[in-house]
gemmi code that builds the backbone of each chain (N, CA, C; Angstrom):
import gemmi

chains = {
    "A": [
        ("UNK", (220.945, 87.904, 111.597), (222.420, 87.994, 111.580), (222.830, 89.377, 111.105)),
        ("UNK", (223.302, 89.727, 111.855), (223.992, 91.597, 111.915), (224.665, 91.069, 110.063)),
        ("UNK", (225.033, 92.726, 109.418), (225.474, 92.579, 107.954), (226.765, 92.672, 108.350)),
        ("UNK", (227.549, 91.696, 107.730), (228.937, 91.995, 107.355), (229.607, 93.055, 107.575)),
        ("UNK", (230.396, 93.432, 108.184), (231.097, 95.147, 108.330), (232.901, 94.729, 107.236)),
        ("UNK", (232.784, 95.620, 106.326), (233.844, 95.470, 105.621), (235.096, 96.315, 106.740)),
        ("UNK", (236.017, 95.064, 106.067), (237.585, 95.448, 106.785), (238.012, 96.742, 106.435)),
        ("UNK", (238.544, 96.986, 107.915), (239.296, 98.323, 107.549), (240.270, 98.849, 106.847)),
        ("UNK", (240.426, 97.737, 105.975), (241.465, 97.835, 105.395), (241.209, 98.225, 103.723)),
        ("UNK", (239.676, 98.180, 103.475), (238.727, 98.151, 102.442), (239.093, 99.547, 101.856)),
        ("UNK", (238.714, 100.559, 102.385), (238.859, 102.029, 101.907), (239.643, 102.215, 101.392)),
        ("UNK", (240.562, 102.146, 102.039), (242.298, 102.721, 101.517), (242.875, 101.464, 100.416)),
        ("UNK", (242.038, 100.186, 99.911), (242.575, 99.932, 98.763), (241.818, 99.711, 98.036)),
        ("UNK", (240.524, 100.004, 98.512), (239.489, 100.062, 97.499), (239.457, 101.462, 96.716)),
        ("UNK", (240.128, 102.316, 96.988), (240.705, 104.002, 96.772), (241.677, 103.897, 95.380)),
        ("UNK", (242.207, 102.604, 95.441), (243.371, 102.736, 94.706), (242.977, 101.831, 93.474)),
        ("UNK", (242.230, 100.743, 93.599), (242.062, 100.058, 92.082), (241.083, 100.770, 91.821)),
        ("UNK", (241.822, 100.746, 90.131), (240.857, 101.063, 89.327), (239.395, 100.446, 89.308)),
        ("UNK", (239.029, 99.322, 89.209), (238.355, 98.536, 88.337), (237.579, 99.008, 89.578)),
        ("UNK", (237.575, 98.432, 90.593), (236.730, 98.402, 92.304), (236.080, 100.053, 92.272)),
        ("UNK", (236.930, 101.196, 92.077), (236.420, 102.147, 92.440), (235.564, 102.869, 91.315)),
        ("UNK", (235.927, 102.611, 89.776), (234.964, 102.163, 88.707), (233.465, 101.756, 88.923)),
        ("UNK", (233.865, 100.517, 89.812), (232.592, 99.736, 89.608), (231.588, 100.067, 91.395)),
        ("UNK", (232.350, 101.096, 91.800), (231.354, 101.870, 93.115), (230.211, 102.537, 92.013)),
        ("UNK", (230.819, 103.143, 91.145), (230.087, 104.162, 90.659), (228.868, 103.414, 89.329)),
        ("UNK", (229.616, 102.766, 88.679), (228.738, 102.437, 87.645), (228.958, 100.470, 87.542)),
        ("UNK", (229.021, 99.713, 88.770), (228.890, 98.654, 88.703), (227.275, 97.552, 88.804)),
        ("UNK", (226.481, 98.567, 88.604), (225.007, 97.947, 88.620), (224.430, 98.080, 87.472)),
        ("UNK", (223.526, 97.331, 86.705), (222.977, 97.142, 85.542), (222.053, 97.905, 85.214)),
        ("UNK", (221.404, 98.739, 86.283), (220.584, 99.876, 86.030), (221.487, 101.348, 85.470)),
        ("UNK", (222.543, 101.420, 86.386), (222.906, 102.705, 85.525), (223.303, 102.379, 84.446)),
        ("UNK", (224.064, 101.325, 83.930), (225.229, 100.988, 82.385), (223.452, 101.300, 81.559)),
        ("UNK", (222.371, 100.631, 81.943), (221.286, 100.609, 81.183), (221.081, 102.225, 80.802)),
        ("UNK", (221.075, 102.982, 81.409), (220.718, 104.002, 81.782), (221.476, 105.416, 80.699)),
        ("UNK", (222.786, 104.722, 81.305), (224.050, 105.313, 80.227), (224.134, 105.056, 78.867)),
        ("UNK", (223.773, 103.717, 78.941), (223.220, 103.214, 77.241), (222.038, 103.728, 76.298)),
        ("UNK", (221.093, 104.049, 76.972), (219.848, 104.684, 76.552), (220.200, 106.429, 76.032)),
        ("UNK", (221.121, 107.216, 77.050), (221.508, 108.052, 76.725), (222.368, 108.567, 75.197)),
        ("UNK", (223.368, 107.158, 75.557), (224.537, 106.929, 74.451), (223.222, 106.816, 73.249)),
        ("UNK", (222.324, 106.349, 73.077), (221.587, 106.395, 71.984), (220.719, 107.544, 71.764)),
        ("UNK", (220.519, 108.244, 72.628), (220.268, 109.588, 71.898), (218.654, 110.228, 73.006)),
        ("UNK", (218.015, 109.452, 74.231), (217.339, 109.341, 74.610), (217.911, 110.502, 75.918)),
        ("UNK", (216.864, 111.418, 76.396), (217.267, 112.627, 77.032), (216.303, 112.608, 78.192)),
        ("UNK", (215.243, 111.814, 78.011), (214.235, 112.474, 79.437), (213.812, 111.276, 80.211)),
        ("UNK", (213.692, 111.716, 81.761), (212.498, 110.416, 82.541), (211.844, 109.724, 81.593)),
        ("UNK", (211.133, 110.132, 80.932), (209.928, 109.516, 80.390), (210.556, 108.514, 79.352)),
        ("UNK", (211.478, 109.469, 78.566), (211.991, 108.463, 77.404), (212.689, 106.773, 77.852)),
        ("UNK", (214.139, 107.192, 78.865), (214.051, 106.021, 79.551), (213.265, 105.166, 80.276)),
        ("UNK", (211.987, 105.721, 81.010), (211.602, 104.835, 81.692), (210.739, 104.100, 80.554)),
        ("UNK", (210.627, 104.257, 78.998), (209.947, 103.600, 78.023), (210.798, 102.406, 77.663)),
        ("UNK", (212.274, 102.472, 77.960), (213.051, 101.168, 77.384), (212.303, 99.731, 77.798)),
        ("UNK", (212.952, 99.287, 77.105), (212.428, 97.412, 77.264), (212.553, 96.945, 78.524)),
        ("UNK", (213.651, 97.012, 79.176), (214.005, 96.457, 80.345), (212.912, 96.875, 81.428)),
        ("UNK", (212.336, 97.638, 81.016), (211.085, 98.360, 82.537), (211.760, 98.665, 83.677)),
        ("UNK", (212.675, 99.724, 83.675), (213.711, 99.845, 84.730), (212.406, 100.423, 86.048)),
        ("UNK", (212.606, 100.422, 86.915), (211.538, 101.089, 88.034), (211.773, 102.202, 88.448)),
        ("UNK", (210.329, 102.942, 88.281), (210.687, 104.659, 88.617), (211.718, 105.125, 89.888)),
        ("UNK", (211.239, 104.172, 90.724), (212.230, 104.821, 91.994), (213.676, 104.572, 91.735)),
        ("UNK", (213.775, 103.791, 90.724), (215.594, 103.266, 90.600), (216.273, 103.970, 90.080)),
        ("UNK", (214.956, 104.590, 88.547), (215.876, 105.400, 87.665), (215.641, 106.701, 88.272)),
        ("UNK", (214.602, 107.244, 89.363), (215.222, 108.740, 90.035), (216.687, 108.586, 90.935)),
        ("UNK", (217.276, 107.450, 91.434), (217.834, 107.424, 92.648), (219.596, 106.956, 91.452)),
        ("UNK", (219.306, 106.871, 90.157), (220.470, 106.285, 89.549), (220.906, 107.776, 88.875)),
        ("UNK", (219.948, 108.548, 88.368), (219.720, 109.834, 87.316), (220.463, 110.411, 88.713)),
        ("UNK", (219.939, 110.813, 89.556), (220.792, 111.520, 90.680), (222.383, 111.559, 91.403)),
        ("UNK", (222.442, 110.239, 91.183), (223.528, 109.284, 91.574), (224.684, 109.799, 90.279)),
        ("UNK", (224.477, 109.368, 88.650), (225.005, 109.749, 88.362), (225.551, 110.919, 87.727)),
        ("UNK", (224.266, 112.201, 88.476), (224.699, 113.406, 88.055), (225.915, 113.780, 89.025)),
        ("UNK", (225.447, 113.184, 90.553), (226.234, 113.332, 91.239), (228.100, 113.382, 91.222)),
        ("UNK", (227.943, 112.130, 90.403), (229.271, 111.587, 90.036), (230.063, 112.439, 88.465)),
        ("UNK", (229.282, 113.102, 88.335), (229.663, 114.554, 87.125), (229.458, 113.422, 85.657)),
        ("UNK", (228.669, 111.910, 85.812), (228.542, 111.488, 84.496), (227.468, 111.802, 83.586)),
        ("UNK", (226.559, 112.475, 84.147), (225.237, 113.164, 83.551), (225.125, 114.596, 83.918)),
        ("UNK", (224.359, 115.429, 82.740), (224.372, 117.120, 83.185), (222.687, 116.866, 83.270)),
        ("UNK", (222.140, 117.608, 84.354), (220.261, 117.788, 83.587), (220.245, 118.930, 83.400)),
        ("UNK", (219.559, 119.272, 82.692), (219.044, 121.069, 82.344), (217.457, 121.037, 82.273)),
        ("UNK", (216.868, 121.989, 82.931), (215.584, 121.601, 83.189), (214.871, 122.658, 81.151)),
        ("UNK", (213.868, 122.181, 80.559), (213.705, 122.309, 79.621), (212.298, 122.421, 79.538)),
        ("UNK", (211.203, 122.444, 80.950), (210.214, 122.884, 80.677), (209.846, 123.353, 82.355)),
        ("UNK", (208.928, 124.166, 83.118), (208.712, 124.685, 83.997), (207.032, 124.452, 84.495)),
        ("UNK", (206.640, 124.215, 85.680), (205.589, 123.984, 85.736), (204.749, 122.961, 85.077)),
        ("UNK", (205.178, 121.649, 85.554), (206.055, 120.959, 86.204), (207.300, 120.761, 85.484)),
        ("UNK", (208.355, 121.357, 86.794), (209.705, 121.332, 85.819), (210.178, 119.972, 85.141)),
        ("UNK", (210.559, 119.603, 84.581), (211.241, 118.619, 83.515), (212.678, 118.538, 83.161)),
        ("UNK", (213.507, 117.454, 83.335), (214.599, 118.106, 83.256), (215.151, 116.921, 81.767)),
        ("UNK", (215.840, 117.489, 80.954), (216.908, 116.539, 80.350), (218.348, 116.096, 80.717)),
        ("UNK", (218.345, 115.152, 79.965), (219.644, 114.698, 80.645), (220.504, 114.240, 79.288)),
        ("UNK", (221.725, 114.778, 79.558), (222.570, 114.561, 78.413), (224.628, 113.690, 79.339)),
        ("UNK", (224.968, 113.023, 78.492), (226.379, 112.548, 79.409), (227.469, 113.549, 79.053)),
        ("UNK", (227.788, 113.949, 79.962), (228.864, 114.416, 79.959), (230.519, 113.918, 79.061)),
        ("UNK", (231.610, 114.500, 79.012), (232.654, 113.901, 78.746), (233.161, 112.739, 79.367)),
        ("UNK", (233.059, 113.202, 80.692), (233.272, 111.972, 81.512), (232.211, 110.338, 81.444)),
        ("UNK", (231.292, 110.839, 81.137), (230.232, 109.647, 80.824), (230.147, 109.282, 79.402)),
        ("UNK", (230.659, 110.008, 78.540), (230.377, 109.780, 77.290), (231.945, 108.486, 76.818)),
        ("UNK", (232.442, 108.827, 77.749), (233.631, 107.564, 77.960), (233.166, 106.302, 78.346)),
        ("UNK", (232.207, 106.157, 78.869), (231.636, 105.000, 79.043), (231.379, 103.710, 77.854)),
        ("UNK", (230.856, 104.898, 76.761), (230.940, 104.375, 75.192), (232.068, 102.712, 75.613)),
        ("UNK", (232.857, 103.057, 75.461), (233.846, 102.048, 75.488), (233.947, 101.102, 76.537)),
        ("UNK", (233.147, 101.371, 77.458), (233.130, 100.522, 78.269), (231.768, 99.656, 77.837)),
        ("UNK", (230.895, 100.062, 77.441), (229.398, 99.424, 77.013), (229.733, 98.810, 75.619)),
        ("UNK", (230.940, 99.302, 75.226), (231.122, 98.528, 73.436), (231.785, 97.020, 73.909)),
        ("UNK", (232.754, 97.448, 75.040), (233.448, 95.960, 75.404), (232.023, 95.102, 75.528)),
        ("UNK", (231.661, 95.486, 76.550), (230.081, 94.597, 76.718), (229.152, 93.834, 76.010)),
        ("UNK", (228.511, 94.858, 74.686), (228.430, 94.180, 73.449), (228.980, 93.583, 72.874)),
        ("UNK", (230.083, 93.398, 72.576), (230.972, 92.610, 71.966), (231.078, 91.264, 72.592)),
        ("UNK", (231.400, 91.208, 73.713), (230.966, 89.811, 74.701), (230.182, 89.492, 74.517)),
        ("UNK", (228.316, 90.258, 74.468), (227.359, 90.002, 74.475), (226.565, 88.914, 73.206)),
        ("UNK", (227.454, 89.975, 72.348), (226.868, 88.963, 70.589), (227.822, 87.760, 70.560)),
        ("UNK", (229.092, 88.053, 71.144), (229.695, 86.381, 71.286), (229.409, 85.396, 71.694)),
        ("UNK", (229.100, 85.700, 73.305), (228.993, 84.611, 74.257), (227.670, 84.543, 74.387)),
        ("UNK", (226.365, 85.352, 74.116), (224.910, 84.983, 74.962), (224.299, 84.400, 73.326)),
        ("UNK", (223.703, 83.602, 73.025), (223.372, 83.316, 72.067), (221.827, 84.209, 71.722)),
        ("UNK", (221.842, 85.051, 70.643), (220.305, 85.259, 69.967), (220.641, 87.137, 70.430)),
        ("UNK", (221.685, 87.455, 71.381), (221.630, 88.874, 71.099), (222.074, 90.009, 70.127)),
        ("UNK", (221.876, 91.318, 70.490), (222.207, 91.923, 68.956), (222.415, 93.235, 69.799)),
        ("UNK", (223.158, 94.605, 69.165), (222.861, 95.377, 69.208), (222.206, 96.268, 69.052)),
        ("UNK", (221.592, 96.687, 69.840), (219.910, 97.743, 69.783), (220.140, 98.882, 69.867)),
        ("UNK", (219.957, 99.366, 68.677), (219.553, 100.813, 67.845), (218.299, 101.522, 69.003)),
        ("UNK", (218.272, 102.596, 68.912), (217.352, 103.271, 69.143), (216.218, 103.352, 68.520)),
        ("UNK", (215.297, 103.168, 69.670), (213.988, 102.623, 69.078), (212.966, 103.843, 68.909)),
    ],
    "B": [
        ("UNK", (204.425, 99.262, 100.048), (203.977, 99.443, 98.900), (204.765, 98.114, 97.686)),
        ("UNK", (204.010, 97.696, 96.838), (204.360, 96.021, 96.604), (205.701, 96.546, 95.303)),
        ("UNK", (206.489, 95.512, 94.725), (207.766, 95.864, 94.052), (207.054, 96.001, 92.926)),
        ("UNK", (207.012, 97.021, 91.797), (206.532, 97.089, 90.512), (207.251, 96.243, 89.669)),
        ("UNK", (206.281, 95.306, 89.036), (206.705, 94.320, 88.714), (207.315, 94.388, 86.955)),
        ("UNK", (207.620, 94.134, 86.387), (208.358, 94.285, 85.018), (207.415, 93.951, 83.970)),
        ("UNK", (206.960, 95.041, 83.071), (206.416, 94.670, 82.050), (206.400, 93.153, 81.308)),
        ("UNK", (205.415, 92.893, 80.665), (205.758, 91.489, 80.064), (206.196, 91.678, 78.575)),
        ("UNK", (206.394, 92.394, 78.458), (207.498, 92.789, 76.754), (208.765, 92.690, 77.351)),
        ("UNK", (209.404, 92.386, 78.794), (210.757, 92.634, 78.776), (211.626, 91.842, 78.979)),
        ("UNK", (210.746, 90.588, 78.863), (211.603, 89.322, 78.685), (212.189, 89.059, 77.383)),
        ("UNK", (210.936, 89.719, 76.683), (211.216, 89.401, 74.992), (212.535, 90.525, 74.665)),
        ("UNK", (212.540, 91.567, 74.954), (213.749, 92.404, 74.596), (214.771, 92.371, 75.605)),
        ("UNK", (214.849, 91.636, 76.415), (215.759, 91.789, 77.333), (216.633, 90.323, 76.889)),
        ("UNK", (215.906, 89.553, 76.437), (216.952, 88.465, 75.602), (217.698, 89.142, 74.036)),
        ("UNK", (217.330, 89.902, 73.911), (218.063, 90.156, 72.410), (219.221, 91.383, 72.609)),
        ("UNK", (218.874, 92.248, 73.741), (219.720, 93.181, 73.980), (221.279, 92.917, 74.267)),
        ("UNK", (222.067, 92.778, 73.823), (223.263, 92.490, 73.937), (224.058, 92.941, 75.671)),
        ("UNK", (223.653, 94.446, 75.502), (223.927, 94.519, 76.790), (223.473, 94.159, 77.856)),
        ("UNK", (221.848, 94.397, 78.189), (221.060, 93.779, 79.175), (221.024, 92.682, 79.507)),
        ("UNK", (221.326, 91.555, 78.346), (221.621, 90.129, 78.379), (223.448, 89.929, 79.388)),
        ("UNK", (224.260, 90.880, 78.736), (226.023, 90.455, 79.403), (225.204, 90.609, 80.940)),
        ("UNK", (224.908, 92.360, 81.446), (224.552, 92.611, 82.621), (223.606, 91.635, 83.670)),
        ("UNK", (222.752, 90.674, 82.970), (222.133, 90.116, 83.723), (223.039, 88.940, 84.277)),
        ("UNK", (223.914, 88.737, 83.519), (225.166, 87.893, 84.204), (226.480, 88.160, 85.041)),
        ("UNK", (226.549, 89.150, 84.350), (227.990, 89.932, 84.962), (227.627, 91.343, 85.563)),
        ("UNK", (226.930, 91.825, 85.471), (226.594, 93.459, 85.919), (226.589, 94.083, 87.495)),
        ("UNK", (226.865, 93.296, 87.781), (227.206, 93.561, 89.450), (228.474, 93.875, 90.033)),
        ("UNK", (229.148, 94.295, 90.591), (230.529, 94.805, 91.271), (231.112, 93.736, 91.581)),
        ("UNK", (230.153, 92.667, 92.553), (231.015, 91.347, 93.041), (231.686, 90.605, 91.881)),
        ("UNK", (230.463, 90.465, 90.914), (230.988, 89.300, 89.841), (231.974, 89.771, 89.198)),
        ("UNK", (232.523, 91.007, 88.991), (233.679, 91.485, 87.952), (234.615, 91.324, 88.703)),
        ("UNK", (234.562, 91.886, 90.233), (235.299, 91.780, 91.439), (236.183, 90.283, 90.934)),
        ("UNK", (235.523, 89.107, 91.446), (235.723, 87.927, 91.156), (236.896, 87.708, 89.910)),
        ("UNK", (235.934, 87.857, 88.774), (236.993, 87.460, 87.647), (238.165, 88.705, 87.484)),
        ("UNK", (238.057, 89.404, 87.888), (239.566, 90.252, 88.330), (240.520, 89.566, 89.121)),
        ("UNK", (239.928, 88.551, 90.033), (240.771, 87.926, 90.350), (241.290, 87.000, 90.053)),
        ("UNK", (240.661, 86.363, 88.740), (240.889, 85.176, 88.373), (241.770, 85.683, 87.721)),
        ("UNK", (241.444, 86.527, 86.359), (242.385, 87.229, 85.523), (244.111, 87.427, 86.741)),
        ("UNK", (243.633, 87.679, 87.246), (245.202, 88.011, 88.294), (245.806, 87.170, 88.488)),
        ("UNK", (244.980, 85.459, 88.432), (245.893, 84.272, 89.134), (245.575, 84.104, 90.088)),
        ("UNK", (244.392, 84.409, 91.036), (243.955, 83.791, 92.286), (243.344, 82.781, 91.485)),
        ("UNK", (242.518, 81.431, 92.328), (242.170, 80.636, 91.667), (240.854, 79.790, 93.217)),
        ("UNK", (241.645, 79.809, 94.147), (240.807, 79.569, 95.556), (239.668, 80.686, 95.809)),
        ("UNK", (239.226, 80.085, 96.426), (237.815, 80.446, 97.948), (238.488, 81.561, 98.378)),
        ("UNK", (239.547, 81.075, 99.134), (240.489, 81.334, 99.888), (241.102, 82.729, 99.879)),
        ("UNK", (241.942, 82.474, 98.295), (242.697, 83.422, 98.039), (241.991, 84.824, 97.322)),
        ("UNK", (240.418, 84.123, 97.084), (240.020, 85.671, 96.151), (239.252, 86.577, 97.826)),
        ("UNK", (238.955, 85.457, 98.410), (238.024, 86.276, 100.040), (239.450, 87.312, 100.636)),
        ("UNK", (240.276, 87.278, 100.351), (241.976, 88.230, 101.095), (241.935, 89.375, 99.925)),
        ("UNK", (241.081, 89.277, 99.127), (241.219, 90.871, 98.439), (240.388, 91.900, 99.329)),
        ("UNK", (241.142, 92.956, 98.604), (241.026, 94.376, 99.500), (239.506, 94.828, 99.877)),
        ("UNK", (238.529, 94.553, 98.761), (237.483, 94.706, 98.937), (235.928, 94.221, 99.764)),
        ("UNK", (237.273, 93.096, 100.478), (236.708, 92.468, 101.489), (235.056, 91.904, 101.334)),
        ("UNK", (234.777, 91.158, 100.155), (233.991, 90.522, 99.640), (233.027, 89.189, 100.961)),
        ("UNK", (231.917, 89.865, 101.483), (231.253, 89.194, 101.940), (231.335, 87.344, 101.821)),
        ("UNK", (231.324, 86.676, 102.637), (231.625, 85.201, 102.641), (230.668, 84.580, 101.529)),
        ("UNK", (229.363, 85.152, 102.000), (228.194, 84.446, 101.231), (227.741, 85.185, 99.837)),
        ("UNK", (228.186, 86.228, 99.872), (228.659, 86.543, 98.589), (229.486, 85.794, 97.553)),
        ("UNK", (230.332, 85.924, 98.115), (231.209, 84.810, 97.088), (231.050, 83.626, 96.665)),
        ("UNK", (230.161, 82.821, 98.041), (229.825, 81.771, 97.217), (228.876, 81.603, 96.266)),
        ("UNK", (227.756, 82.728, 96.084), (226.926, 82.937, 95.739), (227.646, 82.865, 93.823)),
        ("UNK", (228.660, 84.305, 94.029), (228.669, 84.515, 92.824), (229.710, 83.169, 91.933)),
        ("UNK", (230.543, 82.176, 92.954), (231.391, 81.754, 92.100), (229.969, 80.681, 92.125)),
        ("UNK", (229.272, 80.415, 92.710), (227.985, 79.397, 91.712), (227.370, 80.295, 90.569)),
        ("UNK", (227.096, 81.369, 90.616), (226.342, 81.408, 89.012), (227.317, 81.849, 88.137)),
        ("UNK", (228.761, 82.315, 88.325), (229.684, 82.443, 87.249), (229.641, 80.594, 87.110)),
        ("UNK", (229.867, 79.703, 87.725), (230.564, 78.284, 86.829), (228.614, 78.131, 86.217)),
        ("UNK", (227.742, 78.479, 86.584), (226.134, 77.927, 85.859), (226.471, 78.611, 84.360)),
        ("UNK", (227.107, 80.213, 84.333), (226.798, 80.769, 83.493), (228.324, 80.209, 82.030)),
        ("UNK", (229.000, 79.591, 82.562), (229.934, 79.022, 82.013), (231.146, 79.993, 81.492)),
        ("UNK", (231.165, 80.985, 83.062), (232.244, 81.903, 83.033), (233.644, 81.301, 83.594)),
        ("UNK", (233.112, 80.507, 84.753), (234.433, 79.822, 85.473), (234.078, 78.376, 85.547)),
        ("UNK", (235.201, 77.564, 85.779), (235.421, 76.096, 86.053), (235.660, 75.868, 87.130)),
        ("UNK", (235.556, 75.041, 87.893), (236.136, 74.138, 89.146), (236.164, 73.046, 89.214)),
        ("UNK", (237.380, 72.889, 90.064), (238.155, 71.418, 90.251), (238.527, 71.204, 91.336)),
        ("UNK", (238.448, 69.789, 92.076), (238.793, 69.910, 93.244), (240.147, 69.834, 93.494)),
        ("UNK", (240.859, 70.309, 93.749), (242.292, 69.964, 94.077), (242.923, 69.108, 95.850)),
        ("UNK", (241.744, 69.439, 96.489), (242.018, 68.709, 97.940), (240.554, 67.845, 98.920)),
        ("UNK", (240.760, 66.520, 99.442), (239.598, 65.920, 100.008), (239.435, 66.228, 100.873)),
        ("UNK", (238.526, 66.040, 101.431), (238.018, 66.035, 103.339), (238.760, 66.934, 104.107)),
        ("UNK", (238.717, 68.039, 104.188), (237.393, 68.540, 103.214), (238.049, 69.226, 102.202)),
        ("UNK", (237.203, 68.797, 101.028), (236.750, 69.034, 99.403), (237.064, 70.241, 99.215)),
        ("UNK", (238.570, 71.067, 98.590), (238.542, 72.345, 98.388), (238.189, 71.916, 96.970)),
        ("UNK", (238.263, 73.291, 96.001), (237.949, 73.799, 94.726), (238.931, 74.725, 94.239)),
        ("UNK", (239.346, 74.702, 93.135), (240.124, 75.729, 92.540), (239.672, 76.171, 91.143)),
        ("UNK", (239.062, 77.680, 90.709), (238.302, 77.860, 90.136), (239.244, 78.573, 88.837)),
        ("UNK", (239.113, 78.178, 88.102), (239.277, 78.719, 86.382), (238.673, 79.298, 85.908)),
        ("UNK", (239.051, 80.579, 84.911), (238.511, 81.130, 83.914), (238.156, 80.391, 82.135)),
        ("UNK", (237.226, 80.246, 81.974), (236.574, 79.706, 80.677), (237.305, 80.225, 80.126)),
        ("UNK", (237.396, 80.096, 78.653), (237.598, 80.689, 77.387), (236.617, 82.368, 77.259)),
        ("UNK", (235.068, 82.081, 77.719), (234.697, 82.996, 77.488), (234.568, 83.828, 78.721)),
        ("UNK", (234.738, 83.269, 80.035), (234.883, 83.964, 81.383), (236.659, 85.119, 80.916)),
        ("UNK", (237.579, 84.638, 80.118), (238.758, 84.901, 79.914), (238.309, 86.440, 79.053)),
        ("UNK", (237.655, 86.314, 78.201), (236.780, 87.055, 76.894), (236.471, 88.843, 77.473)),
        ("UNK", (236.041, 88.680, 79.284), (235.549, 89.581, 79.957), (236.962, 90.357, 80.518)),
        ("UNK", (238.176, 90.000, 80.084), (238.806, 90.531, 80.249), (239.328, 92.045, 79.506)),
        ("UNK", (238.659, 91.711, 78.519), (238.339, 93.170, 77.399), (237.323, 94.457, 78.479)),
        ("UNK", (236.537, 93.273, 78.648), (235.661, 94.255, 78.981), (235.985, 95.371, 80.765)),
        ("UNK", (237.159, 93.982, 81.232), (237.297, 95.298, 82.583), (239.013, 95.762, 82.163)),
        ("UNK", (239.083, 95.399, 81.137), (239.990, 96.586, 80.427), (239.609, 97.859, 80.468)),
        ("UNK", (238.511, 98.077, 79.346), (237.475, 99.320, 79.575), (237.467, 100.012, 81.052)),
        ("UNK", (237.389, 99.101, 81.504), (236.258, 99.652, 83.114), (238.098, 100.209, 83.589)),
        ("UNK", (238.947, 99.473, 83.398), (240.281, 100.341, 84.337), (240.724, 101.202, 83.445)),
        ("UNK", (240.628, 101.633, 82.060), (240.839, 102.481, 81.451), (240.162, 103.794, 82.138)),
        ("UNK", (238.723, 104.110, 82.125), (238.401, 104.608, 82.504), (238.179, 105.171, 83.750)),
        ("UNK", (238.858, 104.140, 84.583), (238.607, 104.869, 85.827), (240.027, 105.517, 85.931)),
        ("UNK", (240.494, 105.225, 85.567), (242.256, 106.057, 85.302), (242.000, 106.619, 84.983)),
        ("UNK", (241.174, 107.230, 84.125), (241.534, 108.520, 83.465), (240.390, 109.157, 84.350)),
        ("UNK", (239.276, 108.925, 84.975), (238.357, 109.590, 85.427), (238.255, 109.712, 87.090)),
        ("UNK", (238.682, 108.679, 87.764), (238.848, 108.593, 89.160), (239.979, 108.519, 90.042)),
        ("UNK", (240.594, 110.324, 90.331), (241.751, 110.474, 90.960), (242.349, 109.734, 91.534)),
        ("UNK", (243.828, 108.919, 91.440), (244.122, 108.136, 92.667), (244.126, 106.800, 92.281)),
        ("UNK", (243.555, 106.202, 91.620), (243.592, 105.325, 90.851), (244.340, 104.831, 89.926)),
        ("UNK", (244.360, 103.178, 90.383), (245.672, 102.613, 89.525), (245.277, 101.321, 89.018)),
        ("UNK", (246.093, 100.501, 87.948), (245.800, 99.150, 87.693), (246.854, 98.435, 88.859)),
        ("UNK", (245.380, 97.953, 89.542), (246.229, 96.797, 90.555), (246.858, 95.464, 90.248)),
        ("UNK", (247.809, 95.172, 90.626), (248.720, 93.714, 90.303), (248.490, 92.555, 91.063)),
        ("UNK", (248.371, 91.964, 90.940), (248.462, 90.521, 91.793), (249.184, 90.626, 92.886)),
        ("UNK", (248.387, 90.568, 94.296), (249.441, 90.954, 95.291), (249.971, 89.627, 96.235)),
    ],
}
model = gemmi.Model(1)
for chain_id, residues in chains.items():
    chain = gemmi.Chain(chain_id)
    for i, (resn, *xyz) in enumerate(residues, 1):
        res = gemmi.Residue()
        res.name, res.seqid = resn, gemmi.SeqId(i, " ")
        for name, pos in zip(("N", "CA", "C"), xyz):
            atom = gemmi.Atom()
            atom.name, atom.element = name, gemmi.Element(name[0])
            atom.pos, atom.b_iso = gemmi.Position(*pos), 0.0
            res.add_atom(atom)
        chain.add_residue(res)
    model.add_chain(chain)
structure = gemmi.Structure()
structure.add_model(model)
structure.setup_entities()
């Protein structure tokens, strides 16, 4: 069965809400993960791909890209041969904060046995 | 090449993480999609499939079954043969309304063009 083709009518108001055009960019659980790891102080491939969740290498190159793209991450490369890059959030990403605090806050309410996780 | 499969430490931290725990329920575009609409006063099949974002059929049913498993939304039938449903926000499905507070805060301030949409 051919995929779904969204209405044409999709763009032009998917353009205009907030929340919808928000959640183009950072509506998957790999980047908020991703953004969260940062928000705690964690800067490289290596460091994230050590979190708990075991995010998958190909996800977190194709999310790290994605959201440099979107101006919510800067990399600066910090070693050469083989280059290495860090990654730090931007202003624009560092706003996210508040969007990942709403989250927690739901999280220790409603899921029973969770907590907020410090940097490990 | 086979899907790399998830460490076995990440069940154990992936239940305590506050965030990773909300995201494994809500962390997707559709499901916030959804209770945006509930929050708005849609309440039908019907009436949330006529938003702009033109939400796949089998999508939706997908997600309004694991929002009522996860004890985000309610349903009731309101009509027989055939059996519609009219779906409610929980107390704690209601709770997530903080949280796409956040998410339209930010995209207002970060994604040109962008507005808080109203119940149309």
């Amino acid at each position: 069965m051919p995929r779904r083709t969204t209405r044409n009518s999709a763009d032009r108001v998917r353009s205009s809400c907030a929340i919808a055009r928000t959640l183009d960019v950072v509506g998957d659980k790999w980047s908020l993960l991703v953004i969260r790891d940062l928000l705690h102080g964690k800067s490289t491939y290596g460091e994230i791909l050590q979190s708990p969740e075991g995010i998958p290498t190909n996800i977190l190159a194709d999310r790290l890209k994605r959201l440099e793209e979107a101006g919510i991450i800067a990399s600066e490369a910090y070693q050469e041969r083989p280059v290495r890059y860090a990654y730090t959030l931007t202003p624009k990403g560092r706003d996210l904060g508040e969007v990942l605090g709403a989250i927690v806050r739901w999280g220790k309410k409603h899921i029973p046995g969770t907590r907020t996780l410090t940097r490990s």
